[in-house]
C-alpha positions as CSV (number, residue, x, y, z in Angstrom):
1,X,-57.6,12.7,-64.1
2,X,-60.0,14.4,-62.4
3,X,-59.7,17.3,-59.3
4,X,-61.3,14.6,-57.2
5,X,-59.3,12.2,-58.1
6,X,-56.3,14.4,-57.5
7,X,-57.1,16.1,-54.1
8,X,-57.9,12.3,-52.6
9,X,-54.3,10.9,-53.6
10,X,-53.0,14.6,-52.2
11,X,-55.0,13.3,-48.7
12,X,-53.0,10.5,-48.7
13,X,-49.7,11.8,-49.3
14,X,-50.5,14.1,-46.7
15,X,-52.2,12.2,-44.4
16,X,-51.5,13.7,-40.4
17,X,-49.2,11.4,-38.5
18,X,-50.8,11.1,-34.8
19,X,-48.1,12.6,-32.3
20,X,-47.7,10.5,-29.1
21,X,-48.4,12.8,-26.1
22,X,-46.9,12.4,-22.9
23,X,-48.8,11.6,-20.4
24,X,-48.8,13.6,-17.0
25,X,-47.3,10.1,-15.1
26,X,-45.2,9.6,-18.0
27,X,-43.7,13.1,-17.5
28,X,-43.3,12.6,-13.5
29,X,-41.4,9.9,-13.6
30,X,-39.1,10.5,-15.8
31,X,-38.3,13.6,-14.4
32,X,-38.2,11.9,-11.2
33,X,-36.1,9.4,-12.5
34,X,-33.3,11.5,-13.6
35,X,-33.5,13.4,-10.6
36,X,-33.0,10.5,-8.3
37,X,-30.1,9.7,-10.7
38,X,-28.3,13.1,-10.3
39,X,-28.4,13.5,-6.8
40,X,-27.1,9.5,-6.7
41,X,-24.4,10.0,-9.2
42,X,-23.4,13.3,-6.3
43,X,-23.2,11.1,-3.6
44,X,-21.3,7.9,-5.2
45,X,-18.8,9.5,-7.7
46,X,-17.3,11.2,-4.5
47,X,-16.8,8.0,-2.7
48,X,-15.8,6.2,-6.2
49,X,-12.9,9.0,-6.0
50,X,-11.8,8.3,-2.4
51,X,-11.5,4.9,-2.7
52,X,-9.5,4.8,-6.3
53,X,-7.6,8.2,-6.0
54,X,-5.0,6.5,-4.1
55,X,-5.0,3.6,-6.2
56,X,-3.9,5.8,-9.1
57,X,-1.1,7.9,-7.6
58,X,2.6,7.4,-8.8
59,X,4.6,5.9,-6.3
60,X,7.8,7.0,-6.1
61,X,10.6,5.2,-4.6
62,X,11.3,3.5,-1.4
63,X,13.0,6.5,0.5
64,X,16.3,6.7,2.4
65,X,16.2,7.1,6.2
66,X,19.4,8.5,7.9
67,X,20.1,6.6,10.9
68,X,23.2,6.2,12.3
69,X,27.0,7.1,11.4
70,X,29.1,4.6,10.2
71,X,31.8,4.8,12.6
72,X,29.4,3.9,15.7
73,X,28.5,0.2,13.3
74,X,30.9,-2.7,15.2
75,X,30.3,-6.4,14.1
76,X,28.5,-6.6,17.7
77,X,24.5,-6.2,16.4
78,X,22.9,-3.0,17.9
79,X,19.8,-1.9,18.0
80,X,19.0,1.9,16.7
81,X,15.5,3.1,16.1
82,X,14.5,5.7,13.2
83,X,11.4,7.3,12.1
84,X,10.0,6.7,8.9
85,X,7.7,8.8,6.9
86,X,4.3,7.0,5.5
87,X,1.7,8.4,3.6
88,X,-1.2,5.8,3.3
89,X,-4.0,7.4,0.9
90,X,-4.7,10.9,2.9
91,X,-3.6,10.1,6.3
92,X,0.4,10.7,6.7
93,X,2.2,9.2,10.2
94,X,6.1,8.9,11.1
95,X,5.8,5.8,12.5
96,X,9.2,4.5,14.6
97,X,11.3,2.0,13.1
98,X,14.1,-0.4,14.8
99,X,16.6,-2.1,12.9
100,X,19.4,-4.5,14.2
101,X,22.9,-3.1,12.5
102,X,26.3,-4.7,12.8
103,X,29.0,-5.1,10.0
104,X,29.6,-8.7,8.9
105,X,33.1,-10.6,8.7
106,X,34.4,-8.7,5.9
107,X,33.3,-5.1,7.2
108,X,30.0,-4.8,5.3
109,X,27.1,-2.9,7.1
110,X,23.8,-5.3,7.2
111,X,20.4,-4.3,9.1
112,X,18.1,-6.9,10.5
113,X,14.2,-6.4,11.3
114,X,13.8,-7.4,14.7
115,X,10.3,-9.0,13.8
116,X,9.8,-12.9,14.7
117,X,9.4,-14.8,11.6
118,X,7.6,-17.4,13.6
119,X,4.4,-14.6,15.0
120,X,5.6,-11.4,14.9
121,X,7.0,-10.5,18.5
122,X,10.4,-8.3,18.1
123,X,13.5,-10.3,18.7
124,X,16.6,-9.0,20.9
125,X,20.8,-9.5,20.4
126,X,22.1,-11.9,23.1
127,X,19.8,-11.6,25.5
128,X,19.2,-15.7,26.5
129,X,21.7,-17.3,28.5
130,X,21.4,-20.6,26.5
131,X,21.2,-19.0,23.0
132,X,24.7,-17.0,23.4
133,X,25.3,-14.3,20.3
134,X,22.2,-15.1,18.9
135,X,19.3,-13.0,18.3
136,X,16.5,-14.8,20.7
137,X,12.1,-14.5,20.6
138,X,11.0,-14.5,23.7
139,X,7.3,-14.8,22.7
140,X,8.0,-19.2,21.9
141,X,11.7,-19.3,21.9
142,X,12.7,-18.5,18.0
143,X,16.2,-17.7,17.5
144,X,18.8,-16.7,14.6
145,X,21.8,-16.3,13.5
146,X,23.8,-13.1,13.4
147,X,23.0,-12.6,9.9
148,X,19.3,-13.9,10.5
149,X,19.2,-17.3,9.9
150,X,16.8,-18.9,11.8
151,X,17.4,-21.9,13.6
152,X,14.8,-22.9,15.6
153,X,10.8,-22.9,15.3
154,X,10.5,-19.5,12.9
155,X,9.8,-20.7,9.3
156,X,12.1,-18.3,7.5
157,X,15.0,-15.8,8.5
158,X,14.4,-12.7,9.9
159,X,14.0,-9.7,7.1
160,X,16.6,-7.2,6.2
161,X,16.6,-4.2,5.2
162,X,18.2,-1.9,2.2
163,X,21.5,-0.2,3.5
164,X,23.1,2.4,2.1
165,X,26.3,4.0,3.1
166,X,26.4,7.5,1.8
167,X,28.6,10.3,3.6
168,X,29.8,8.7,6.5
169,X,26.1,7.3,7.5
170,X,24.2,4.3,7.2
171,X,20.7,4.8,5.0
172,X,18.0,2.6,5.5
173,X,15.7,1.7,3.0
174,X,12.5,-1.0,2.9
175,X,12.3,-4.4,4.3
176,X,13.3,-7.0,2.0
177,X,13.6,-10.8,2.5
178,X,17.3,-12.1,3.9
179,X,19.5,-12.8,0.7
180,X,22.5,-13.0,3.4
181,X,21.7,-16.4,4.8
């Protein structure tokens, strides 16, 4: 072969590969792009956090309120109030509480909510002529049972809630539906 021959198929093997430059706008807005993204990515992932942080936390347990002795409980429903303590996301509150408390006919402690099934409006122990030893709405006339059945125009009995009886005192725990009735 000859040295021509030989330095034109060297060319070839060698041959320059063109390099794609980056233009100026190119550059800008990429730049700019990623940017933009940072400073978006600091703003949202915060709020991402404060919205699902809560979300992810272990819940522990419904707690046990102390509310009243044992002793002071008659099978006459009374009315005690108790503060509970709430922690909803960051913002803690120890909103008050009421329960209805009474023992029933074989000397078991029970505690009503005093909430209206029917809308809401907090019922009271005896306190209508016509609806004697029952627990009475005044709102549109609901009324129960002593254990909380309902008997007139509410759709379901009034809720209870967990009792406990440790040391001499009645613990109250969360609302639960009526399995007395």
């Amino acid at each position: 072969m000859s040295e021509h021959q030989q330095h034109g198929n060297h060319e070839s093997e060698h041959k320059e590969t063109k390099r794609r430059e980056m233009s100026r706008r190119q550059f800008l807005s990429y730049t700019l792009g990623g940017a933009s993204a940072f400073m978006a990515a600091g703003v949202v992932i915060p709020m991402l956090r404060f919205a699902v942080d809560p979300v992810l936390q272990a819940k522990g347990a419904g707690t046990l309120v102390k509310v009243v002795e044992v002793d002071k409980i008659t099978e006459e429903p009374a009315s005690f109030t108790f503060n509970v303590h709430q922690v909803d996301g960051w913002y803690e509150s120890d909103p008050e509480m009421v329960a209805w408390i009474s023992k029933d006919a074989e000397g078991n402690v029970f505690a009503l909510s005093p909430v209206c099934k029917h809308l809401g409006c907090a019922v009271n122990w005896n306190t209508n002529a016509e609806y004697q030893n029952q627990y009475f709405c005044p709102c549109h006339g609901a009324h129960y049972t002593k254990e909380g059945k309902n008997l007139a125009i509410a759709p379901a009995p009034l809720d209870e809630y967990q009792v406990e009886i440790q040391e001499g005192f009645v613990y109250l725990g969360p609302i639960k539906p009526n399995e007395r009735v």
